[in-house]
C-alpha positions as CSV (number, residue, x, y, z in Angstrom):
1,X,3.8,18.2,4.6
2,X,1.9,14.7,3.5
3,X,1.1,16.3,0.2
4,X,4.7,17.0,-0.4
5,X,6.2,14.0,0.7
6,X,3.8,11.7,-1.4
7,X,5.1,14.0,-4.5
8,X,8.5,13.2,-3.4
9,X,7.6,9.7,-2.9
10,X,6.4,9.7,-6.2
11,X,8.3,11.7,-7.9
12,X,11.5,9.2,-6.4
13,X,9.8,6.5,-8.3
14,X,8.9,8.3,-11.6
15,X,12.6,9.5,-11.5
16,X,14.5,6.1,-10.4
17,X,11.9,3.8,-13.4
18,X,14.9,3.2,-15.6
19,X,17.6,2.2,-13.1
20,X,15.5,0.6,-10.5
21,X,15.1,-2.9,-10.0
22,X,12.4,-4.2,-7.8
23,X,11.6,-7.9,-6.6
24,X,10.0,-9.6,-3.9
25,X,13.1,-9.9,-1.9
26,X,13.0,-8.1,0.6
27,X,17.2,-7.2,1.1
28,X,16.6,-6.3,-2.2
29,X,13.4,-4.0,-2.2
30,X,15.3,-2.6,1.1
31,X,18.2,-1.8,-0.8
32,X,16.1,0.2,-3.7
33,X,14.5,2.0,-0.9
34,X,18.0,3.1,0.8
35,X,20.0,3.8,-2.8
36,X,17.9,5.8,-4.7
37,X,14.2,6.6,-3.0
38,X,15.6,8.1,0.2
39,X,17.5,10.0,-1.6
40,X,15.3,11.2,-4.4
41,X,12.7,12.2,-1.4
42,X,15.4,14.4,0.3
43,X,16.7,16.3,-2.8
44,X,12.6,16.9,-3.8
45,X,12.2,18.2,0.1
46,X,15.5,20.0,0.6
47,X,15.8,18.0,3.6
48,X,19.4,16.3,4.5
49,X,19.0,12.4,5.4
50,X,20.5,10.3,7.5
51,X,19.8,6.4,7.3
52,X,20.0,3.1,9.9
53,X,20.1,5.3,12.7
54,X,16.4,6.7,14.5
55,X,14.7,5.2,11.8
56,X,15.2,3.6,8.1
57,X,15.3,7.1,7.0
58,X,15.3,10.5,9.2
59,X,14.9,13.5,7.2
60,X,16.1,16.9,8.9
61,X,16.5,20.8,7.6
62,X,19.9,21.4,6.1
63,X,20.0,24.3,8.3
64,X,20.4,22.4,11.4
65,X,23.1,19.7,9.7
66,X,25.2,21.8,7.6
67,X,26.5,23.5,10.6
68,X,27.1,19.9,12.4
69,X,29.2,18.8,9.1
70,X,31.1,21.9,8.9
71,X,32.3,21.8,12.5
72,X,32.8,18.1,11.8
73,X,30.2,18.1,15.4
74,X,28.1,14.9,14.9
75,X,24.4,13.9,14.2
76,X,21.8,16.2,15.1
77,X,19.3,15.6,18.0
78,X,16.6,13.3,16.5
79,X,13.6,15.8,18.2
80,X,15.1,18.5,15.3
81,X,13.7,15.7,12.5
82,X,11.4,16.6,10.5
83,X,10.2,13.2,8.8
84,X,10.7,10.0,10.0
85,X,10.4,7.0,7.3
86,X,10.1,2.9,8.7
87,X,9.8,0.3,5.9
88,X,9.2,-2.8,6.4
89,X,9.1,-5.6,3.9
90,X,6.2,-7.9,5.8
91,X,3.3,-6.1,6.3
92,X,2.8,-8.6,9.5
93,X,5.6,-6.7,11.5
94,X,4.8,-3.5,11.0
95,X,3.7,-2.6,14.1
96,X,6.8,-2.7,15.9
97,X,7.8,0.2,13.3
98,X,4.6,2.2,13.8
99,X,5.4,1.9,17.4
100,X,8.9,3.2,16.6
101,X,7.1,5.9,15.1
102,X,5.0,7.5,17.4
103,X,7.7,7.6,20.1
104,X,9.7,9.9,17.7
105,X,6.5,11.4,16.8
106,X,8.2,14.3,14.3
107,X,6.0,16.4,12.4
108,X,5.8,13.6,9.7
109,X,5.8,9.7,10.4
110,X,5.7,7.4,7.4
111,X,5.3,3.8,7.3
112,X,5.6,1.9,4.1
113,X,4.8,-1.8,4.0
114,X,3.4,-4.5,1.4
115,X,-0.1,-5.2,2.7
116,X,-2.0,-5.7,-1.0
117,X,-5.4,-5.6,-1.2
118,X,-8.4,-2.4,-2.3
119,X,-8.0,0.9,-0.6
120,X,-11.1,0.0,1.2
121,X,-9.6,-3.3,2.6
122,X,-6.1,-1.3,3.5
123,X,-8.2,1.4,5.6
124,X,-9.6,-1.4,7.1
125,X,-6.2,-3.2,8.1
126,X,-4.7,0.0,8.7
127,X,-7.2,1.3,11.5
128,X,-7.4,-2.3,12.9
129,X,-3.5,-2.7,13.3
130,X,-2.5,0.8,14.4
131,X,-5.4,2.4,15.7
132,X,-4.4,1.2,19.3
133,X,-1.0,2.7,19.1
134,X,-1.9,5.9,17.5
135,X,-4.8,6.8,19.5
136,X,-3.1,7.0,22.8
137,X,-1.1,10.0,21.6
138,X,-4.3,11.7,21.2
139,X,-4.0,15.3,20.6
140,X,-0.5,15.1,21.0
141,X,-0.5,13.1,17.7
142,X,1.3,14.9,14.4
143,X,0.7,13.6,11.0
144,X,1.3,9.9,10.2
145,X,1.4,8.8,6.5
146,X,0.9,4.9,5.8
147,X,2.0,4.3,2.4
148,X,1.2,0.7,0.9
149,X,0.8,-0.6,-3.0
150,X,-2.0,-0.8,-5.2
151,X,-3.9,-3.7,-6.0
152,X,-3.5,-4.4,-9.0
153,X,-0.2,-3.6,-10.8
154,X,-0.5,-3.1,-14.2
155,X,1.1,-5.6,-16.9
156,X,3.3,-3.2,-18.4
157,X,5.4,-2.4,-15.1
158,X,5.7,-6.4,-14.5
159,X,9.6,-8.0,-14.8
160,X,10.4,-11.2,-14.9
161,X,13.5,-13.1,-12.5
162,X,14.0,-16.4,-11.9
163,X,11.1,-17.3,-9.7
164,X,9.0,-15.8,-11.9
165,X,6.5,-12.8,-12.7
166,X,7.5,-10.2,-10.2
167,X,5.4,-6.8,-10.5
168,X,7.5,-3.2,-9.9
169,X,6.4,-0.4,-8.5
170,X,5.9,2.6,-10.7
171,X,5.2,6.8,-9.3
172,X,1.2,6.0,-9.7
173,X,0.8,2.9,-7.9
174,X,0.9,3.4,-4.4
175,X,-2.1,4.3,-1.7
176,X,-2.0,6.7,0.6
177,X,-3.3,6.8,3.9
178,X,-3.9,9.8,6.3
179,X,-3.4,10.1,10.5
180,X,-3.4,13.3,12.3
181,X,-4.2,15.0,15.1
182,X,-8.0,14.3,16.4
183,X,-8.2,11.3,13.6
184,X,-9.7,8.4,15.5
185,X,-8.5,6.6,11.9
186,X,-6.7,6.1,9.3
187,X,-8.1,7.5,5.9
188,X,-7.1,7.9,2.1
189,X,-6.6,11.1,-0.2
190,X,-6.3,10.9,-3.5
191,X,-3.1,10.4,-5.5
């Protein structure tokens, strides 16, 4: 399921290049997320989405919502997700989201956040910050996927706004970072 979401994830961004607009505010970078990569990553999955309420995003089989919209019967249960998405804008509180996440502890947990830096250096952040939290569900743990930017954004994806350069993400520029069951850490995989 990891491969498949970070096609989705980049697939949202190589699909979303020309309408998207992308600064370091972070209503607005929130606001990108919610109107068109959430949705982008649910049509690529099949998987119907409900935001703002478990989690930023909370994917789950049209099988078990179309019958809850037909009957006009609710949400489903959040245990029937099948991915659970936290972003948060400031890398420095994302551990209150990666908490979030392994209480719901679906299948798939992703966690995007802005901490800029090499892969090596993210791994290193990464394992430091969350290993705590994800190592107590041991065994028990399903797959995690920390999603965070590249280093270095290239000059041709860079926009400019009224406090200045401003870089935007594009499908190829994100790192990827790995935690599943039995993982003592964090670790990347190739985009």
């Amino acid at each position: 399921m990891i491969l498949k979401f970070r096609d989705a994830f980049t697939c949202a961004f190589f699909c979303a290049q020309r309408e998207l607009v992308w600064t370091n505010d972070p209503v607005l970078k929130t606001s990108a997320m919610q109107s068109y990569i959430y949705p982008a990553i649910g049509r690529y999955l099949d998987l119907a989405l409900i935001c703002e309420m478990w989690a930023d995003a909370t994917y789950f089989s049209r099988q078990i919502v179309q019958p809850l919209i037909e009957t006009n019967r609710g949400y489903p249960d959040h245990t029937s997700a099948e991915v659970f998405l936290e972003h948060e804008n400031i890398y420095s509180n994302s551990i209150k989201e990666m908490s979030d996440l392994a209480k719901y502890n679906a299948p798939l947990n992703v966690l995007i956040t802005y901490f800029i830096g090499s892969a090596t250096a993210q791994a290193a952040w990464a394992n430091y910050t969350f290993a705590s939290i994800l190592s107590m569900l041991g065994n028990n743990a399903r797959s995690f996927l920390l999603i965070l930017p590249g280093q270095a954004p290239e000059t041709d994806h860079l926009i400019s706004d009224a406090q200045g350069s401003r870089w935007t993400p594009h499908a190829g520029w994100w790192n990827f970072f790995e935690w599943s069951a039995g993982n003592v850490m964090f670790s990347a995989f190739a985009t």
